[in-house]
Every structure is written in C-alpha cells, then in structure tokens.
N, CA and C atoms as an extended XYZ file, in Angstrom:
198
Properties=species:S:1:pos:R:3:atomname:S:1:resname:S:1:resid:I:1 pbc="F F F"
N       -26.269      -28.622       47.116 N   UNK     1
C       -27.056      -29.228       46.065 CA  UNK     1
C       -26.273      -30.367       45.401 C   UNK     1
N       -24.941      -30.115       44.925 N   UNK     2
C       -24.053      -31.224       44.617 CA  UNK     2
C       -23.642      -32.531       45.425 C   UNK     2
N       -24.164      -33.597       45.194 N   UNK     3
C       -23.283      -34.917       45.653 CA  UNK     3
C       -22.389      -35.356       45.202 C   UNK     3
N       -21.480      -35.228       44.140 N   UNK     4
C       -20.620      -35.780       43.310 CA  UNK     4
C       -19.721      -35.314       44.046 C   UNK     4
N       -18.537      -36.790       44.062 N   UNK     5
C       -17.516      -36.501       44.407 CA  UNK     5
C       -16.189      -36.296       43.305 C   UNK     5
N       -15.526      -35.448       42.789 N   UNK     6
C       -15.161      -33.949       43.969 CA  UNK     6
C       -16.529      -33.491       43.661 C   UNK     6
N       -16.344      -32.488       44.671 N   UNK     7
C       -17.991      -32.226       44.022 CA  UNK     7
C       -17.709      -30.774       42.848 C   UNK     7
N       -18.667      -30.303       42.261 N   UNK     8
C       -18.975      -29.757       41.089 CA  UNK     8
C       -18.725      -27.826       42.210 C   UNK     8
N       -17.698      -26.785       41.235 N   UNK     9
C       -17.899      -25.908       41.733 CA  UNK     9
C       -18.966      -25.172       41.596 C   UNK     9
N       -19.178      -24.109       42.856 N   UNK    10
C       -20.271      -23.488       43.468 CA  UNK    10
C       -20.600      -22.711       42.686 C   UNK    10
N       -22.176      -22.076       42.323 N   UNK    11
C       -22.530      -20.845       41.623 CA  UNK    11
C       -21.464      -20.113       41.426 C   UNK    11
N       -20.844      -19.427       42.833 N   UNK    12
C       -19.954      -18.451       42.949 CA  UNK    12
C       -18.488      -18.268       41.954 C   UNK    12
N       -18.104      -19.871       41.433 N   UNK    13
C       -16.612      -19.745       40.760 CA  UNK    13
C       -16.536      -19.390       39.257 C   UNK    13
N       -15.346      -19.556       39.314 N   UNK    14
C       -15.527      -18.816       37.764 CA  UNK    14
C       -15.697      -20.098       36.693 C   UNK    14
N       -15.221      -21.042       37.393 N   UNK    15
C       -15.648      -22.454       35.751 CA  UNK    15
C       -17.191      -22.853       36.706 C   UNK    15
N       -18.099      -22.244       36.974 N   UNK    16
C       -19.209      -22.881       37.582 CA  UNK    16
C       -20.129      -23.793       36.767 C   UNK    16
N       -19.842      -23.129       34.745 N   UNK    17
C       -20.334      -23.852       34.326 CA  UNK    17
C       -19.752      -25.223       33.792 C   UNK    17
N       -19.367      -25.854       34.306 N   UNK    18
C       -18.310      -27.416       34.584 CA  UNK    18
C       -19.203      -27.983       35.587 C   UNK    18
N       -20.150      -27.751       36.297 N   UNK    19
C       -20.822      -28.282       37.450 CA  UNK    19
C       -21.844      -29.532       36.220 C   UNK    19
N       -22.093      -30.807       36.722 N   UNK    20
C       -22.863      -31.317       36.232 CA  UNK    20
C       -24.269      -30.465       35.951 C   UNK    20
N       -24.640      -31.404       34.705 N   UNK    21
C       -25.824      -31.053       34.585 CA  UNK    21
C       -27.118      -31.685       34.759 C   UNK    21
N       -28.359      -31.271       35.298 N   UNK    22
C       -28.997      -31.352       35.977 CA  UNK    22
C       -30.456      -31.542       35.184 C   UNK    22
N       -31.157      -31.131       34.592 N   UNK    23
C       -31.915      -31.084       33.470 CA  UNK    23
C       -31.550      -29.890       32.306 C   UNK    23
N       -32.182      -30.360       31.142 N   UNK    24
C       -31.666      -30.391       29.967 CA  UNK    24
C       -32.973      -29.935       28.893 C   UNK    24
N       -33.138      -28.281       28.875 N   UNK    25
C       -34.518      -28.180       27.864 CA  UNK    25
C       -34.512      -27.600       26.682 C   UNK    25
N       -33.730      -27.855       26.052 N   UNK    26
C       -33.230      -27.527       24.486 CA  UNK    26
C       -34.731      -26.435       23.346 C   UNK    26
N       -35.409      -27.437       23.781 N   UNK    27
C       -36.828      -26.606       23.292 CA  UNK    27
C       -36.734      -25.167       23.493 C   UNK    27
N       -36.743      -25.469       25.016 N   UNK    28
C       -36.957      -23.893       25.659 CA  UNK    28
C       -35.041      -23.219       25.835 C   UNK    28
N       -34.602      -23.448       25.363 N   UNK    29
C       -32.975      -22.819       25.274 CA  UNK    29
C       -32.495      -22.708       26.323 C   UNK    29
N       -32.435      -23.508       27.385 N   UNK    30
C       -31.956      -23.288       28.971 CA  UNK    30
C       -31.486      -24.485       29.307 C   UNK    30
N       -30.687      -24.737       30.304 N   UNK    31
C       -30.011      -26.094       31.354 CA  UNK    31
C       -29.834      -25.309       32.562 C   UNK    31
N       -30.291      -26.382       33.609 N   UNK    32
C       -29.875      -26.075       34.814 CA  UNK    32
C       -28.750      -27.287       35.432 C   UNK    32
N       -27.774      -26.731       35.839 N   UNK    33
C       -26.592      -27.255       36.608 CA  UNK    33
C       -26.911      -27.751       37.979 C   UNK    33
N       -26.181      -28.432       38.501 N   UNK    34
C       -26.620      -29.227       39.793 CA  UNK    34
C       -25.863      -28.110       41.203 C   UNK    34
N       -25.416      -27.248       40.433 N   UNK    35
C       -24.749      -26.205       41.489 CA  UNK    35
C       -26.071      -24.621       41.587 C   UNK    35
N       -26.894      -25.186       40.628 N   UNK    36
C       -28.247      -24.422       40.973 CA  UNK    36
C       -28.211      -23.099       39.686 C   UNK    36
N       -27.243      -22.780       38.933 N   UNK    37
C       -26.901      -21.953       37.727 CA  UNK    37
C       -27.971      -22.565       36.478 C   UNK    37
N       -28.336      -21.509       36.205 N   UNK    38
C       -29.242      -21.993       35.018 CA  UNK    38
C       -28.718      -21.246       33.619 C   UNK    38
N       -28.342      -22.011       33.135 N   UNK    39
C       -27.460      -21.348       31.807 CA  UNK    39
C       -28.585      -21.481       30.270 C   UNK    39
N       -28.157      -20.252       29.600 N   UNK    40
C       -29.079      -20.341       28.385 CA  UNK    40
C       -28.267      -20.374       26.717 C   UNK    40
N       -28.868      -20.645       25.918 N   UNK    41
C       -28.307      -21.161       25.039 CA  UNK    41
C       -27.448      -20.185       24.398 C   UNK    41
N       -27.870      -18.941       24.702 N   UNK    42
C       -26.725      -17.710       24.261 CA  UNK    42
C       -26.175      -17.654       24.573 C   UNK    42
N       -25.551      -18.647       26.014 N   UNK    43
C       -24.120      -18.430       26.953 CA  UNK    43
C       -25.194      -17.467       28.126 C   UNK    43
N       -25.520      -16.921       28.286 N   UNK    44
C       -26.149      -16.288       29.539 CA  UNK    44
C       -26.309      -16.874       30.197 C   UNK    44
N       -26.284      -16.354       31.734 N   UNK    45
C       -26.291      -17.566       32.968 CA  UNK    45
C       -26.988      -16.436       34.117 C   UNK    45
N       -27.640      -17.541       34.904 N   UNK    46
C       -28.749      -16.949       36.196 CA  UNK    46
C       -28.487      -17.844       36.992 C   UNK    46
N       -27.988      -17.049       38.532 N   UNK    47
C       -27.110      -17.496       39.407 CA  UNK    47
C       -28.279      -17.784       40.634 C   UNK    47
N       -27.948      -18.613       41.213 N   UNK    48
C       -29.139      -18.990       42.379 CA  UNK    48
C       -29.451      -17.776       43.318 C   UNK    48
N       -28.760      -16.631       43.391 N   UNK    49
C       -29.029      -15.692       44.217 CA  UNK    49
C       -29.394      -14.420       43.203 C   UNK    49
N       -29.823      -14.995       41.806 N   UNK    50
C       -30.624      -13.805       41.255 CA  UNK    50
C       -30.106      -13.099       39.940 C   UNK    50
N       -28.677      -13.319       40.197 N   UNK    51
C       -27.843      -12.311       39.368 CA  UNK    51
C       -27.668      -12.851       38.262 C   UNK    51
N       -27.723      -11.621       37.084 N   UNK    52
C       -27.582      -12.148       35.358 CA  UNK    52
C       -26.294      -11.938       34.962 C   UNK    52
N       -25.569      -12.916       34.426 N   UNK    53
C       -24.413      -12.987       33.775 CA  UNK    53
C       -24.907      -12.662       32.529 C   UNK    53
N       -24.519      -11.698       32.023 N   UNK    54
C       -24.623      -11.366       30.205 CA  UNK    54
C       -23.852      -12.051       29.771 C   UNK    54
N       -24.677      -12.421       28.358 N   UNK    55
C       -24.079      -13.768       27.414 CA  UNK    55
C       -22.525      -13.300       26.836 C   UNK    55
N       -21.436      -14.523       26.777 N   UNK    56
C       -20.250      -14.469       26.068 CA  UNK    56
C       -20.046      -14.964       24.572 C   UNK    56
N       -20.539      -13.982       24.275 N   UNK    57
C       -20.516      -14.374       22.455 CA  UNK    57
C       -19.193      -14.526       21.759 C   UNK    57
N       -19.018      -15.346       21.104 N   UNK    58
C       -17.460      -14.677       20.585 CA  UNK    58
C       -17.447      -14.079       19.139 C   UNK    58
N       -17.046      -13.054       19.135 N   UNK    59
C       -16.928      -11.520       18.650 CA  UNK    59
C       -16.877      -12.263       16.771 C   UNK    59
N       -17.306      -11.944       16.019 N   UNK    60
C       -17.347      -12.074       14.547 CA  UNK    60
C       -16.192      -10.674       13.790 C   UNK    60
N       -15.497      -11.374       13.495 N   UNK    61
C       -15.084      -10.180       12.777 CA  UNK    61
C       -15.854       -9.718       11.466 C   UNK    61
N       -15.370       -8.332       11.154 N   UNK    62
C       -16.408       -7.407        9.768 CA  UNK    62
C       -15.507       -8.190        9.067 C   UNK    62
N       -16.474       -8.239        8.013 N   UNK    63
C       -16.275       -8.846        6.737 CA  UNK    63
C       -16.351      -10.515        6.471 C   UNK    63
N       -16.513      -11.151        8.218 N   UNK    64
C       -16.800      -12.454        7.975 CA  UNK    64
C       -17.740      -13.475        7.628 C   UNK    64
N       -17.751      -14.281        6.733 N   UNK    65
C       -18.935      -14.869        6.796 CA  UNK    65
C       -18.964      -15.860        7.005 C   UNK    65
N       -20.748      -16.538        7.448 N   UNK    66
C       -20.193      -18.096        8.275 CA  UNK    66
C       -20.863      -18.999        7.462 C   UNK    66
C-alpha cells in the first residue's frame, strides 16, 4: 500500500503508527494510515487483518486534576 520512500512501517511493527497518513476524519474520531491501520482518537488501532489494539491512555494519577 505504501509508496514512500523509505517506505512507512507495516501494520505488523511496533511504531506502525509513524506510517503516513492517509485520510483524516476528525468528525468521526478515526485516521487511516497508508500502511492500512486505522487509528482512533482514543489511541485504539484496527489492523488490516482485523485485530483490535486497545487504546493507550496515559494513566491519571488519584488526586489529579486537569
């Protein structure tokens, strides 16, 4: 799916979300990457062969406020 040279890593790696991006739907809380990963605005990611990455939140500590 990628033409860029180097090209953008595969669904499969672990920085996959570094792959260009591909369209862009803020409305609807989602981007899809040009390596075929469709990432959502919670950090959750859906891999071209199906599989759900649960979102990486980073952790709030008690008692904090934002």
């Amino acid at each position: 799916m990628c033409k860029h040279q180097p090209p953008c890593p595969p669904a499969d790696a672990a920085d996959r979300d570094a792959a260009h991006l591909v369209a862009h739907y803020p409305e609807q809380g989602w981007s899809l990457l040009c390596n075929g990963v469709l990432i959502f605005e919670d950090t959750g990611e859906l891999l071209p062969d199906g599989q759900a990455i649960a979102p990486r939140r980073p952790l709030v500590a008690q008692g904090a406020t934002a």
